[in-house]
C-alpha positions, -999 to 999 in steps of 0.1 A, spaced: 793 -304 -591 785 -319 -559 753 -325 -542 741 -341 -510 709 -348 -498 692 -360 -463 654 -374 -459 637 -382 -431 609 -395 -421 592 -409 -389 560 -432 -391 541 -438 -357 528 -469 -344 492 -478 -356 461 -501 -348 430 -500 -369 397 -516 -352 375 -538 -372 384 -575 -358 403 -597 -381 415 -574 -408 423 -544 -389 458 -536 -398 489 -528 -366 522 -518 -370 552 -502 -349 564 -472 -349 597 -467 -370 622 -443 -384 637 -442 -418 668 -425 -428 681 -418 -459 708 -395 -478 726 -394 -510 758 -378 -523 760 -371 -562 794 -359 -579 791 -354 -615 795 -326 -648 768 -303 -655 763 -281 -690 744 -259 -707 751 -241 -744 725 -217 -760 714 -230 -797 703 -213 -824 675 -231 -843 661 -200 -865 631 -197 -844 639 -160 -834 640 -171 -798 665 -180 -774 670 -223 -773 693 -235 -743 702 -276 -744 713 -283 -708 726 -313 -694 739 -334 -665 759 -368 -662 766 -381 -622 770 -406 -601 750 -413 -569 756 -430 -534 731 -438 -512 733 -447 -476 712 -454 -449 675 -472 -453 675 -483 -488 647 -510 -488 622 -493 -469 602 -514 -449 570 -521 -420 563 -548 -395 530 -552 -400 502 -580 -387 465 -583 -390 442 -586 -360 459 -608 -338 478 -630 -368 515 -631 -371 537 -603 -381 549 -598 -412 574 -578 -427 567 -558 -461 592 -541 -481 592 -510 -505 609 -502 -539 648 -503 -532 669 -476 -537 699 -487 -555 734 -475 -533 749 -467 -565 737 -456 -595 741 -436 -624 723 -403 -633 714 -383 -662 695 -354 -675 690 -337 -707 667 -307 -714 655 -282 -739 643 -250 -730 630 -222 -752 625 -187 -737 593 -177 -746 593 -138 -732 624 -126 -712 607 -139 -679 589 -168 -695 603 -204 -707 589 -235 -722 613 -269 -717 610 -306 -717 641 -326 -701 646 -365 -698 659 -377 -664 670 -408 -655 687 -431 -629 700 -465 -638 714 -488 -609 718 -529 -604 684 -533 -591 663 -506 -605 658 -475 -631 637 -445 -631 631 -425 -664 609 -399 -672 598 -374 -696 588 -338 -679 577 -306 -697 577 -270 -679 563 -233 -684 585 -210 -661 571 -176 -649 603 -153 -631 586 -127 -618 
């Protein structure tokens, strides 16, 4: 398969009052997208639970372009500015997923999948569960 995706997003300027501490920044615009190539599967199982078992899976690799360290231009009161930056977004990194899902009813399904990213300079995991409803 292969995937793309486009985010963006467009803070405006701000100045809270309150003397000292009150917190300014400029207005700025972040932009970020991502292409993924990779192999997706799925393959029903049969685990003598009478109900249909599907193990689905998906290895990738992702690019990133654009604003990958978010980041503000900030300053209290009348102080110096300062710069603060966000979690980076690694420009490459690999992806994964692996799920279970056990149809429950024919338009009802119980599944919990692992996903995961793993790049130079960060990693996000996680564990999710789901009850799906077609109707």
């Amino acid at each position: 398969f292969v995937g793309g995706a486009y985010v963006g997003i467009r803070r405006d300027a701000f100045a809270e009052t309150g003397g000292a501490a009150a917190l300014a920044s400029v207005a700025r615009d972040y932009d970020l997208g991502a292409a993924t190539v990779g192999v997706r599967a799925q393959t029903g199982l049969e685990l003598g639970l009478g109900l249909p078992v599907t193990l689905r899976g998906l290895v990738g690799y992702r690019r990133a372009f654009g604003d990958v360290v978010p980041t503000a231009l900030l300053r209290f009161g009348t102080g110096p500015a300062f710069l603060s930056a966000g979690v980076p977004i690694d420009r490459d990194a690999l992806v994964a997923q692996v799920g279970l899902d056990l149809a429950v009813a024919p338009n009802a399904s119980l599944g919990v999948a692992y996903t995961g990213q793993t790049g130079a300079r960060a990693q996000d995991q996680a564990v999710k569960g789901t009850f799906t409803l077609r109707f």
